[in-house]
VMD Tcl script that draws the C-alpha trace (Angstrom):
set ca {
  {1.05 -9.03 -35.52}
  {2.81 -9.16 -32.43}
  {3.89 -12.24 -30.40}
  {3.26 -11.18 -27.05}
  {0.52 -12.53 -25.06}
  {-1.92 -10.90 -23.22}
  {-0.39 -11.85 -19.89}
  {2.97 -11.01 -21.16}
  {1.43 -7.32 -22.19}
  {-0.62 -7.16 -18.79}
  {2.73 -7.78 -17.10}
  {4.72 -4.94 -18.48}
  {2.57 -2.25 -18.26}
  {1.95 -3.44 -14.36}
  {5.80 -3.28 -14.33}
  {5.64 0.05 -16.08}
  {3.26 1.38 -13.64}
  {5.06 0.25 -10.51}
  {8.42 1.66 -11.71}
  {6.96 5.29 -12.83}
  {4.22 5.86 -11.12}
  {4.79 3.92 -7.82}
  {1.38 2.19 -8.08}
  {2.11 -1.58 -7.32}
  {-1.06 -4.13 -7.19}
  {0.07 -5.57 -3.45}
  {-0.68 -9.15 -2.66}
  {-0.86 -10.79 0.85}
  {1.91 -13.13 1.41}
  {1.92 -16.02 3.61}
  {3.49 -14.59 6.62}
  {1.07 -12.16 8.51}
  {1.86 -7.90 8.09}
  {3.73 -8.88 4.77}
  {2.85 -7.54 1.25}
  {4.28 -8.49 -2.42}
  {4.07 -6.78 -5.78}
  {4.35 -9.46 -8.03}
  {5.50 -7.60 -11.13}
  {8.01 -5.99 -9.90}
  {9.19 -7.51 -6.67}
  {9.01 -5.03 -3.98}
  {8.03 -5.73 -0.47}
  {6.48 -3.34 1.92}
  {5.00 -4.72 5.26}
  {2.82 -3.24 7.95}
  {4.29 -2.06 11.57}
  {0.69 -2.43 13.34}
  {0.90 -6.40 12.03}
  {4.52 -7.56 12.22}
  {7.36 -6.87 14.46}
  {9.57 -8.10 12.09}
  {11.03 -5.98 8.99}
  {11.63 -7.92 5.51}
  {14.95 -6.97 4.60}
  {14.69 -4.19 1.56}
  {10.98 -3.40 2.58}
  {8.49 -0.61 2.53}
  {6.61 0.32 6.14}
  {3.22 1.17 5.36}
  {-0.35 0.50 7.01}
  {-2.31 -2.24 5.66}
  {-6.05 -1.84 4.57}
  {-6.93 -2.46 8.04}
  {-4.79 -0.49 9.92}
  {-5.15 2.46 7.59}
  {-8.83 2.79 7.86}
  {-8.24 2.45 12.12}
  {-5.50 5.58 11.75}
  {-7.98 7.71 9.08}
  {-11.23 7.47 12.07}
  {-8.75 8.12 14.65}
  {-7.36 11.19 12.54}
  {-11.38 12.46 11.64}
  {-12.09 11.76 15.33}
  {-9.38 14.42 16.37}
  {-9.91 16.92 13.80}
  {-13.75 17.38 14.68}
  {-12.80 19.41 17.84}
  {-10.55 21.63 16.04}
  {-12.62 22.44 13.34}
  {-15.49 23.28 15.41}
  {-13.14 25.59 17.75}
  {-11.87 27.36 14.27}
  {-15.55 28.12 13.54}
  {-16.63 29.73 16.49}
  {-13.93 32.10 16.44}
}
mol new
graphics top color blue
foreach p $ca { graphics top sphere $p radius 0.5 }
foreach p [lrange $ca 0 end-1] q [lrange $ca 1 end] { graphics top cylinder $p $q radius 0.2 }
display resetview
């Protein structure tokens, strides 16, 4: 039987996931616009929160900003497709 614990397994295949297929489980960290994957480290922070960039960090959009930039996107592609139809 192995030794390893369940945390201890749950912690390398998060680890595992992060490093091959770039999926990280992000946590909010106490400063506002800043993000933390806690197996393996990395930072990424958002530029519609925080004017400030962690040193070695990601920029992407938070939950919140994300889902403002996708109904601002859907809100200017309704005109175009409708245009593209008619033709």
């Amino acid at each position: 039987m192995s030794k390893r614990t369940p945390s201890a397994t749950y912690h390398m295949l998060a680890k595992s996931d992060c490093q091959v297929f770039d999926r990280h489980p992000w946590h909010t960290t106490f400063t506002i616009g800043q993000y933390l994957c806690t197996p393996c480290g990395a930072t990424y922070y958002c530029p519609g929160c925080t004017l400030s960039i962690p040193k070695n960090a990601r920029a992407q959009l938070c939950p919140e900003h994300h889902t403002e930039r996708e109904a601002r996107d859907q809100v200017a592609l309704k005109p175009r497709v409708k245009k593209e139809m008619q033709a």
